[in-house]
C-alpha positions in Angstrom: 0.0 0.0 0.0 1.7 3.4 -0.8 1.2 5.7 2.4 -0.1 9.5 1.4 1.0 11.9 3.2 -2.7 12.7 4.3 -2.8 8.8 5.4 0.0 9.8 7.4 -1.1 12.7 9.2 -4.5 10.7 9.9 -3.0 8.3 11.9 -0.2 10.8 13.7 -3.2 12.3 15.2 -3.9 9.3 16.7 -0.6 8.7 18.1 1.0 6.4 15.5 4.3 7.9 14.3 6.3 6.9 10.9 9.0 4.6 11.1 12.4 5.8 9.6 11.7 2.4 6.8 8.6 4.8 5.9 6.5 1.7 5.8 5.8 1.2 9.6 4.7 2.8 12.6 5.2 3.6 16.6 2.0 2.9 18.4 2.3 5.6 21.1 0.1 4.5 24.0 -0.7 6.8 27.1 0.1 5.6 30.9 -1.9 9.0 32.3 0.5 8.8 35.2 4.0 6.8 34.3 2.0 3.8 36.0 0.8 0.6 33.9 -0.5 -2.9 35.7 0.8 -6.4 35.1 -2.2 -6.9 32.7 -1.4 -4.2 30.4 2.2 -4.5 30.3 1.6 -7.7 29.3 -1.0 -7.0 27.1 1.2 -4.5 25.1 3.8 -7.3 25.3 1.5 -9.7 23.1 0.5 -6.9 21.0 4.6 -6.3 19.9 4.6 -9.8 19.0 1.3 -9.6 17.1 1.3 -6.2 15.6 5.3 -5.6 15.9 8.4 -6.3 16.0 8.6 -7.4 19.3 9.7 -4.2 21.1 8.8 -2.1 23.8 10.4 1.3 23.6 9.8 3.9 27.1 9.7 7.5 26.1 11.2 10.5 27.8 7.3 11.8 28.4 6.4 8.1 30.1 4.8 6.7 27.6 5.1 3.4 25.9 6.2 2.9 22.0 6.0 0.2 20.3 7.2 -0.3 16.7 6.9 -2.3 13.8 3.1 -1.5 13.6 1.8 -1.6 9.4 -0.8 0.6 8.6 -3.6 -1.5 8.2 -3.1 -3.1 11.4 -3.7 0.3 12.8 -7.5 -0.2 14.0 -7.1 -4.1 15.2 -4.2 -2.6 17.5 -5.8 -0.3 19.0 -8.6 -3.0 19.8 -6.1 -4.9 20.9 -4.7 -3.1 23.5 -8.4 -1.6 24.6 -9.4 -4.5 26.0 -7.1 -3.4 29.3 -8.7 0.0 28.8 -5.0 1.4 26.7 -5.2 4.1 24.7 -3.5 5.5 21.7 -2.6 9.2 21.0 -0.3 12.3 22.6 0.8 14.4 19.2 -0.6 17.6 17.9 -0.8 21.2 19.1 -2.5 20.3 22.3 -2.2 19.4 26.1 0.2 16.5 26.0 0.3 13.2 28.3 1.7 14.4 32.1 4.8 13.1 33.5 5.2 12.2 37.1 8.5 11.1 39.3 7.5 8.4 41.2 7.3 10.6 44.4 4.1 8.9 45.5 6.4 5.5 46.6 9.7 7.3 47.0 11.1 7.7 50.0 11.7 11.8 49.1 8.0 12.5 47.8 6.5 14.9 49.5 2.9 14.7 47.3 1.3 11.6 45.8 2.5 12.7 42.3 1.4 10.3 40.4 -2.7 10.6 41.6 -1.8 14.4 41.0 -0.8 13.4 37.3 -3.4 11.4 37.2 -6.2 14.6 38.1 -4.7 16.5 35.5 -4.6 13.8 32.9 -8.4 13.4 33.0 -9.1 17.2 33.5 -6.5 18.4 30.9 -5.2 15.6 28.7 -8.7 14.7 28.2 -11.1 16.8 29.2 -9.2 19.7 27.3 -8.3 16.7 24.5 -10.5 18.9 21.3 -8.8 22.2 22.1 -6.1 23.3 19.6 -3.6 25.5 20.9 -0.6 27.3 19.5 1.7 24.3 19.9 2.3 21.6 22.1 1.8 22.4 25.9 3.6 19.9 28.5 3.4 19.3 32.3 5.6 17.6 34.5 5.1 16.9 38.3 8.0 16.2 40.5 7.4 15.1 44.4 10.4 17.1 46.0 12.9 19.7 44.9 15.2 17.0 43.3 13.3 17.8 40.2 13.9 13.9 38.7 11.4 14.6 36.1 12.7 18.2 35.4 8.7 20.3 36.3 10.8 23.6 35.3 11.9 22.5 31.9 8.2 22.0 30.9 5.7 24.5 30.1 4.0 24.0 33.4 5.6 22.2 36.4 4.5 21.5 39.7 6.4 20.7 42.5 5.8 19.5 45.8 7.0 21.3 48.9 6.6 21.1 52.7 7.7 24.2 54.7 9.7 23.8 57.8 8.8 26.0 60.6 10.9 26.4 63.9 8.8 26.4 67.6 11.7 28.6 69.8 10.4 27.7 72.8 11.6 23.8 72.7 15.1 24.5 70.5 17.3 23.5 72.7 20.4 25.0 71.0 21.8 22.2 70.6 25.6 22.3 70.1 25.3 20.1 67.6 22.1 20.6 65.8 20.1 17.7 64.2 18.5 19.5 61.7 21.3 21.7 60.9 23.3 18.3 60.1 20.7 16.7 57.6 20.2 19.6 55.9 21.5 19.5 52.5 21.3 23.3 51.6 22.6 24.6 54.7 19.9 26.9 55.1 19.4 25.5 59.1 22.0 27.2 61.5 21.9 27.4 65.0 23.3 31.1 66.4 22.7 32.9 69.5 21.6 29.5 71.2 18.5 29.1 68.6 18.2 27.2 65.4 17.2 29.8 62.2 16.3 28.6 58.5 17.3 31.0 56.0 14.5 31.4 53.9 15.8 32.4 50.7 18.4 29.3 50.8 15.9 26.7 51.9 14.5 24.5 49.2 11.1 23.2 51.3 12.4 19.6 50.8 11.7 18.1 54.4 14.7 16.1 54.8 14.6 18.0 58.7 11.1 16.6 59.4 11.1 14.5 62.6 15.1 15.1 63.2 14.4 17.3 66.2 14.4 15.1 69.2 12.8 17.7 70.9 10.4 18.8 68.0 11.3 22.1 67.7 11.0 21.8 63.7 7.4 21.1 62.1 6.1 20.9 58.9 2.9 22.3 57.5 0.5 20.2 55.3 2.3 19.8 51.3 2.3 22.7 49.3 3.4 23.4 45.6 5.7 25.3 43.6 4.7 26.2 40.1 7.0 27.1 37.5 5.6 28.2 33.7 7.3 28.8 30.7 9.9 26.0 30.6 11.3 24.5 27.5 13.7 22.1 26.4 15.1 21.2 23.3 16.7 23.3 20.8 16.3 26.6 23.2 16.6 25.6 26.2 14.5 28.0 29.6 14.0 27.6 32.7 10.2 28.3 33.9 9.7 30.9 36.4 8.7 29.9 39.5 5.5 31.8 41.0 6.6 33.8 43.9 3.8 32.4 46.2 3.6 28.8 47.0 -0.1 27.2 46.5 -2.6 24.6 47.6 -3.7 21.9 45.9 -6.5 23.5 44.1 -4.9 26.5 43.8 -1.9 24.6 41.7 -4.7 22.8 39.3 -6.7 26.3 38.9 -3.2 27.7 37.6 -2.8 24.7 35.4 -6.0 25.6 33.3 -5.8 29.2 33.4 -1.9 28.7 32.0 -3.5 26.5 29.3 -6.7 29.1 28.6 -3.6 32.2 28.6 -1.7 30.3 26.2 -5.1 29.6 23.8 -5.8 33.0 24.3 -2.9 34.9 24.1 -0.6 32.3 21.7 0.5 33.4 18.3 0.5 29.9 15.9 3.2 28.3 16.5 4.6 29.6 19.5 5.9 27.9 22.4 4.2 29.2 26.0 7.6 30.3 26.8 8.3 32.3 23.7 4.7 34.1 25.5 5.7 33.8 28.4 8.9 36.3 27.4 6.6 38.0 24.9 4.2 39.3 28.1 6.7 39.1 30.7 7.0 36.9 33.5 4.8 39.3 36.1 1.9 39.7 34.0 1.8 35.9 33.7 2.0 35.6 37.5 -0.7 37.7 37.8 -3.1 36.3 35.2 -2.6 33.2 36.7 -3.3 34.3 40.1 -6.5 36.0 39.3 -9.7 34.8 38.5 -10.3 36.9 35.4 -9.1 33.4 32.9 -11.5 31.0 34.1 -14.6 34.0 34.5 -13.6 33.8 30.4 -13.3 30.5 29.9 -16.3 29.3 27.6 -15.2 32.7 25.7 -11.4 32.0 25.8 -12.5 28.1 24.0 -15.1 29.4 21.8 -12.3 31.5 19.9 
């Protein structure tokens, strides 16, 4: 069968990208979270062998590849692999599939990252899966400030964060502090016979919580960080981070309001972080901290 390159663009919309043989095809199925069961990894597994050529590939955005697919197989794969509820897709000018650290089981998560990935798969991925926007626009959620999956390099990243906070009254003054040794950005010092956190050093990453015999340090419940207007690739930026920290809903609310900026404001084409430098970083702040995007939003989508 000779492929058009209408054929072609068909099925890219549907996640099925050319092979570099020009006569096969990647399925590109979506984990919503980095997470898969037994069931469907070994579904996909049978699927390689059936549709294939026996390979599973993982992607950088955790998602699953798998090659070798022909073109007229296309449909009886993706009934295939429905059968444990998998889905094909994450191309086009659009919200594209979230990726999560795996901060949810990991000993340094401060957030269960991968149920927040999974909230903003089915209120962005999908529910925002018929909006075109400018270009692609990608989220990343990391569960601590060692940034594993990179949440600033992405045009929307959320990181989780838990505040230490310092009760004078039972610091003992320790000579040697054990806070001040675990640490790891030496933003805890003990002077004058109290312990002190330098604020602007301090990363929010916990490692202190519960190493106060005495429990002089506490941490409040898990907030998050939100950077926008990362990218990577060719030219490389770093998102700004908001200057306020958020709740929960508050970090989800930005999410959408980023996403109805960037279909409102985008020029076709453009990255969010070509807008973001195009508006300015403090305008962004403050559109995403007001309510004035989602008051427009059945305007913002009808455009």
């Amino acid at each position: 069968m000779e492929l058009t390159a209408e054929m072609r663009k068909k099925v890219k919309g549907q996640g099925f990208l050319s092979n570099k043989d020009g006569e096969h095809f990647s399925a590109r199925i979506i984990t919503e979270n980095g997470v898969l069961t037994a069931a469907q990894m070994a579904c996909l597994s049978q699927a390689a062998e059936k549709f294939g050529n026996g390979q599973l590939a993982f992607t950088s955005r955790m998602t699953v590849e798998l090659p070798g697919v022909k073109y007229e197989d296309i449909p009886a794969f993706q009934e295939f692999v429905g059968q444990e509820g998998m889905v094909t897709g994450g191309t086009g000018a659009k919200v594209r599939p979230v990726v999560a650290c795996k901060g949810t089981v990991c000993t340094f998560g401060l957030i269960d990252t991968q149920g927040l990935a999974k909230e903003i798969h089915d209120r962005f991925f999908v529910g925002y899966g018929n909006v075109a926007l400018p270009h692609k626009f990608k989220i990343a959620v990391g569960g601590c400030p060692n940034n594993c999956v990179k949440p600033d390099l992405n045009d929307l990243g959320i990181i989780g964060q838990r505040v230490p906070m310092v009760d004078e009254e039972r610091c003992r003054g320790c000579k040697k502090c054990s806070v001040e040794m675990v640490c790891p950005m030496a933003a805890a010092r003990t002077e004058e016979g109290k312990l002190h956190i330098n604020r602007d050093v301090c990363n929010n990453c916990a490692r202190c919580a519960g190493k106060c015999p005495f429990g002089a340090v506490t941490h409040g419940e898990a907030m998050y960080k939100v950077y926008v207007g990362g990218r990577w690739g060719k030219q490389i930026r770093r998102g700004d981070a908001l200057r306020t920290l958020l709740t929960k809903e508050q970090a989800m609310d930005a999410c959408e309001k980023a996403i109805l900026l960037f279909k409102s404001k985008g020029r076709p084409g453009e990255r969010f972080a070509s807008l973001v430098e195009r508006l300015g970083a403090e305008e962004v702040e403050k559109a995403l901290l007001s309510d004035e995007l989602l008051q427009r939003r059945e305007e913002i989508l009808a455009g």
